[in-house]
N, C-alpha and C positions, 0 to 999 in steps of 0.2 A: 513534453506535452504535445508539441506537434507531431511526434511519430503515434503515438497515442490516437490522436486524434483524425490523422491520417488513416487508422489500419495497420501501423507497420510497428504490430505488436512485438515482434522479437528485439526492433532498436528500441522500442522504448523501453525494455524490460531491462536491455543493457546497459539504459540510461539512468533508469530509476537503481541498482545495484551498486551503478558508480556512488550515484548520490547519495547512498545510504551509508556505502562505507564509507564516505567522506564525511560525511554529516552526521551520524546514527541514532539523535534525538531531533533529528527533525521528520515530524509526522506526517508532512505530506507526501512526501516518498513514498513510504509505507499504503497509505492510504489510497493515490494514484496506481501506484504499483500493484497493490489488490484489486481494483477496478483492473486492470489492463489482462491481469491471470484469470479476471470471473471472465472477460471478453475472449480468452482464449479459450474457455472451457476445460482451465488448470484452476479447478474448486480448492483440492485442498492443497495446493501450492498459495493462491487467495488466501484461503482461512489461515495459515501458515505468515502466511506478509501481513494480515490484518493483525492477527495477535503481537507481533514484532512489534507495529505500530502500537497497540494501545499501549503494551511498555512503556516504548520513546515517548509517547505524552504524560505518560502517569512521570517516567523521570524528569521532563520537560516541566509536569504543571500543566500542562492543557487539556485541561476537563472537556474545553470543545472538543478537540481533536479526539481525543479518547473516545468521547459517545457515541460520536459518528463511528468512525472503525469500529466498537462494540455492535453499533445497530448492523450496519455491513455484516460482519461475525454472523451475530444472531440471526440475521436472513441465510447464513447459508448453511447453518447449523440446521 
């Protein structure tokens, strides 16, 4: 989150990747992750990590997490 939040989108991307393969039902990866690809102006690399993510919550159970990344999604659909 601080490369993220810094600007320094490329470590966070390789941050959020690690996490995902170590984690792969956890949806804030996914969800941060897509934020950080819409901040690059990598769209459908975004829409690509948000779909990922609504999976890992629908496998999780997490309705919250799912409708956010779906709303995400639908914005840039």
């Amino acid at each position: 989150m601080e490369y993220k939040n810094s600007a320094q989108y490329e470590d966070a991307m390789r941050e959020f990747h690690s996490l995902i393969a170590a984690h792969p039902d956890y949806p804030p990866g996914y969800f941060h992750g897509g934020q950080t690809l819409e901040r690059m102006g990598r769209t459908h690399d975004a829409r690509e990590m948000y779909r990922e993510g609504v999976d890992a919550a629908a496998r999780k159970g997490d309705g919250h997490a799912k409708s956010e990344m779906q709303a995400a999604l639908d914005l840039l659909d």
